[in-house]
C-alpha positions as CSV (number, residue, x, y, z in Angstrom):
1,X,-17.8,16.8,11.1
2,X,-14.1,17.2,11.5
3,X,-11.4,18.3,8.2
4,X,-10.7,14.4,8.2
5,X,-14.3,13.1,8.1
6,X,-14.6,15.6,5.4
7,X,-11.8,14.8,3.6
8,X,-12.2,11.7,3.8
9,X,-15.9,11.5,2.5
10,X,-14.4,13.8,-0.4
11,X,-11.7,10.7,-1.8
12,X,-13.8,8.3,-1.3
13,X,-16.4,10.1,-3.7
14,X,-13.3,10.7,-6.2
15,X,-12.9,6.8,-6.1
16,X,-16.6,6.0,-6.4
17,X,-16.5,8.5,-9.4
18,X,-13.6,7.3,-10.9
19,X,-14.7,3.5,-10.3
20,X,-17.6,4.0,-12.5
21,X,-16.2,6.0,-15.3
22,X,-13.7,3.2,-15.5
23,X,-17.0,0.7,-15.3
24,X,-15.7,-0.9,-12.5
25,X,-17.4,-1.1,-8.5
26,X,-16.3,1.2,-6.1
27,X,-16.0,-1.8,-3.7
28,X,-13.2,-3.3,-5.6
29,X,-11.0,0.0,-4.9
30,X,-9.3,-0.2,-1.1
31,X,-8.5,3.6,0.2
32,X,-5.5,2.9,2.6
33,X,-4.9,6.7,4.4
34,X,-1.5,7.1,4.8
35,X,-0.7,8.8,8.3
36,X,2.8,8.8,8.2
37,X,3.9,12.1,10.1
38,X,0.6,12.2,11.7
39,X,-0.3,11.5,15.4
40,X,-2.2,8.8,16.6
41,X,-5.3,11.7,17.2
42,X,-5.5,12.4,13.3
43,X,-5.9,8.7,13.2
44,X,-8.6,8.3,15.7
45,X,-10.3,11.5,14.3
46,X,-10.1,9.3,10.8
47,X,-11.0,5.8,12.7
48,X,-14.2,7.5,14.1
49,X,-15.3,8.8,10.6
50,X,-15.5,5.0,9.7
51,X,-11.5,4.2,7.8
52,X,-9.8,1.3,8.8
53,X,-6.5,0.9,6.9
54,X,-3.6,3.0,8.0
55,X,-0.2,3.6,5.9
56,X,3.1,3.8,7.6
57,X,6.4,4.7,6.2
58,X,9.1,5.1,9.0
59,X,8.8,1.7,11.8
60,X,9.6,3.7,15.2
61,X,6.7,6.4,14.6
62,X,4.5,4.1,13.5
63,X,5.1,1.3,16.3
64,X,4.2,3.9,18.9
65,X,1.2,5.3,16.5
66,X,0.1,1.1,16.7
67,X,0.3,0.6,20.5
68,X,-1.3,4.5,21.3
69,X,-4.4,3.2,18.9
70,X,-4.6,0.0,20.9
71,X,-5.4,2.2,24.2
72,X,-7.9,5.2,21.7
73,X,-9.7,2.7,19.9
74,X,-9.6,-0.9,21.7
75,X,-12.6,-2.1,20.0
76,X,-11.7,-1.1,16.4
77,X,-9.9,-3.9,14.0
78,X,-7.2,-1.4,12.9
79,X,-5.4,-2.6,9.5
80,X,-1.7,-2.0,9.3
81,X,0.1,-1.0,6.1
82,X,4.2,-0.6,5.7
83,X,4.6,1.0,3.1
84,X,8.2,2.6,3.2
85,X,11.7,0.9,2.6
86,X,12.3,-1.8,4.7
87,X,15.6,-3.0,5.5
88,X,16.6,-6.5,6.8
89,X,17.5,-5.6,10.5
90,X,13.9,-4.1,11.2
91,X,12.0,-7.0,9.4
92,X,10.9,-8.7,12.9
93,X,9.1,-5.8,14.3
94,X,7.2,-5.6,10.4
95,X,6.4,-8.8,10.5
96,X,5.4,-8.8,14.5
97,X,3.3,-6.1,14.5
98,X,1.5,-5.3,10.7
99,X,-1.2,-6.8,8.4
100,X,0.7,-6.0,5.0
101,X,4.0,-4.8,3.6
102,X,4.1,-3.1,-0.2
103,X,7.3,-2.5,-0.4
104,X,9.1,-5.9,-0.7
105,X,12.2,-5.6,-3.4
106,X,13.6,-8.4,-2.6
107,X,14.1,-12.3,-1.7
108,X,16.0,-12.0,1.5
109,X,13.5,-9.4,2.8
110,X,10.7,-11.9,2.1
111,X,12.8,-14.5,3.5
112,X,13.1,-12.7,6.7
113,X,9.7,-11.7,6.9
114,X,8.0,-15.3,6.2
115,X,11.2,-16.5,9.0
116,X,9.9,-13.7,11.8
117,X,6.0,-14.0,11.3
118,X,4.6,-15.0,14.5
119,X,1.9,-18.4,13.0
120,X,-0.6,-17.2,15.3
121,X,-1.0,-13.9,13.0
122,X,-1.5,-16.0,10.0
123,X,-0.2,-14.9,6.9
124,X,1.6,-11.6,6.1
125,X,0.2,-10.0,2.9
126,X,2.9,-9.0,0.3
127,X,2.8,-6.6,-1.9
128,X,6.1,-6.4,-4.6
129,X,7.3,-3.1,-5.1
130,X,8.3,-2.5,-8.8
131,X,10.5,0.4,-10.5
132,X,8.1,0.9,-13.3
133,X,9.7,4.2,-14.0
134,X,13.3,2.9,-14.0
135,X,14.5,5.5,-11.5
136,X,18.1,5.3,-10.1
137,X,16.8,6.9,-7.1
138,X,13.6,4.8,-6.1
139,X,13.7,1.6,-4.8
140,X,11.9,-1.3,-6.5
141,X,12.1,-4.4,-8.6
142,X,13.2,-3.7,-12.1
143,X,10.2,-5.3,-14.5
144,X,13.1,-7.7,-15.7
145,X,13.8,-9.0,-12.4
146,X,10.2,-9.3,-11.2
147,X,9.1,-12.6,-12.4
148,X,11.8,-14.4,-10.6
149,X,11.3,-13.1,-7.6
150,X,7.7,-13.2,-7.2
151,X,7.9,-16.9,-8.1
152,X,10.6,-17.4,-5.3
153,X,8.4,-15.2,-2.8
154,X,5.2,-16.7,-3.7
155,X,6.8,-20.5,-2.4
156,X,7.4,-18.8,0.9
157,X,5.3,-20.2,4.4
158,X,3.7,-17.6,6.7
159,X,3.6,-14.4,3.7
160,X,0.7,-14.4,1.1
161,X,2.3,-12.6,-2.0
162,X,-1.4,-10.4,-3.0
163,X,0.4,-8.3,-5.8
164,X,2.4,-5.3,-7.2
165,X,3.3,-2.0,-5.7
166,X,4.8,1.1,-8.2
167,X,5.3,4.4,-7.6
168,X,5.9,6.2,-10.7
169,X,7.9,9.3,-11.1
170,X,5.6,12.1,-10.7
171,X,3.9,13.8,-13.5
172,X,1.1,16.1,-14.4
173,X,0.9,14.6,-17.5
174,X,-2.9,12.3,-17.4
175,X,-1.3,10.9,-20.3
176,X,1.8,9.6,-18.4
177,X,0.2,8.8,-15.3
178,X,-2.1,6.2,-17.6
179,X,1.0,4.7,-19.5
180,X,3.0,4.2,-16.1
181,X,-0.1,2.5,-14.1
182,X,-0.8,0.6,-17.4
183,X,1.8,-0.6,-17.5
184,X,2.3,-2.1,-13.6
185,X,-1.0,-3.7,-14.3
186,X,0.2,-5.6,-17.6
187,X,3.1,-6.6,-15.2
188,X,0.3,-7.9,-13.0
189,X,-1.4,-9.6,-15.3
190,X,1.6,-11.7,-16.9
191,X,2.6,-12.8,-13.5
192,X,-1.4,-14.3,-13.3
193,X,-1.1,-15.9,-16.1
194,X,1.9,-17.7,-15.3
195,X,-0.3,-19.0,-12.6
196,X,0.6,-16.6,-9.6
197,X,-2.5,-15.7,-7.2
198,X,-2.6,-12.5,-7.2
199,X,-5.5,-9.8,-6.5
200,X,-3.6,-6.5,-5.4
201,X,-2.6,-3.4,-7.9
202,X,-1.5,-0.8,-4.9
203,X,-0.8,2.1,-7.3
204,X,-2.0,5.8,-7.1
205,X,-1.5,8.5,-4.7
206,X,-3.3,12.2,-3.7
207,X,-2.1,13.1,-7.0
208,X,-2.6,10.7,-9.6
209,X,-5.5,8.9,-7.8
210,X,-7.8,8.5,-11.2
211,X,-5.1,6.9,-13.5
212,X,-4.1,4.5,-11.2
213,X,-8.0,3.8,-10.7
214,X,-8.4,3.8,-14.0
215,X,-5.5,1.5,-14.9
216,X,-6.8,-1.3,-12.4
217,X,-5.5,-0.4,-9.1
218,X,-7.3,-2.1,-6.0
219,X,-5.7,-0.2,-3.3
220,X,-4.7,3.6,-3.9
221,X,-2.9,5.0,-1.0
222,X,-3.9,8.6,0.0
223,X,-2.0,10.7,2.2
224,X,-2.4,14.7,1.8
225,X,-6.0,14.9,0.7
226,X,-7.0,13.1,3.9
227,X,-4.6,14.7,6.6
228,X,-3.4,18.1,5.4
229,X,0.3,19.2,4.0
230,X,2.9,17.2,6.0
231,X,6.4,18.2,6.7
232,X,9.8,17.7,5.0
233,X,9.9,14.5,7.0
């Protein structure tokens, strides 16, 4: 078994764990392995130890990483996450070419998004990314300015708006990790109850992975615990 396969089968057991102590199923948790800096051979190597979801932060790197995968694993129904910041003038190849995008902080980027999807894809699953935090220097809805928007973004043709995205500003404290997800996911639930559809919490990295499963999240998105230690990029 290779380091992925192990590492793999280790994050999945620290969901499954977490899931119960929280009383909820491990099926409801989605683990999306984020590959960013990685090759398309670490993804194989993860493909062929059974994961499906991939997340990708910077387009070029992962465009190429797409069409490599297409010619490794032909047969395998890859799922395509873009999870970085996404500015207007590289919304067509997003919308072209992956399955869901978290990190939508705006209208016009939605706009462009539900404009560029090819029909024959069917609808591109949004994710809204909110500044839970209040960080000057992370992107993100503000939790003021979330409600408009995700009602303006929900009317949108050819997008399916599935939930919220947060990254809080990192802590060790359990305590602070709890409060942060806690509070995305009463966020979440207002937004429900004002009669949104919505069915996605993506919320919880390598290092905070049991708050955010804790606090409701449905996708956690794992990166280092998976592939290794990346790089400064």
């Amino acid at each position: 078994m290779s380091s992925i396969a192990k590492n793999l089968q280790y994050v999945q057991h620290q969901i499954a764990a977490g899931a119960e102590r929280a009383g909820r199923a491990p099926s409801s948790i989605q683990l999306l392995a984020v590959s960013k800096t990685f090759g398309a051979e670490a993804v194989r190597e993860a493909v062929l130890a059974g994961q499906q979801a991939f997340g990708e932060n910077y387009l070029q790197e992962a465009l190429e990483k797409i069409g490599a995968m297409k010619a490794l694993a032909p047969d395998e129904r890859l799922q395509w996450h873009f999870i970085g910041p996404l500015q207007s003038n590289k919304t067509r190849p997003v919308a072209e070419h992956f399955d869901w995008v978290h990190s939508v902080e705006r209208e016009k980027i939605a706009r462009r998004l539900s404009e560029q999807r090819p029909p024959e894809l069917g609808p591109l699953n949004i994710c809204l990314q909110v500044n839970i935090s209040g960080e000057a220097s992370k992107s993100g809805l503000s939790p003021q300015e979330l409600p408009q928007v995700a009602a303006q973004v929900a009317q949108l043709p050819n997008i399916r708006l599935r939930g919220l995205m947060a990254i809080p500003e990192p802590t060790d404290d359990v305590a602070r990790q709890h409060a942060a997800f806690a509070a995305v996911h009463t966020l979440y639930q207002a937004l429900r109850a004002d009669g949104l559809a919505l069915d996605t919490l993506s919320m919880g990295m390598s290092s905070d992975l049991e708050a955010a499963v804790a606090e409701g999240a449905t996708i956690v998105r794992i990166g280092s615990a998976i592939f290794g230690a990346r790089g400064a990029a």
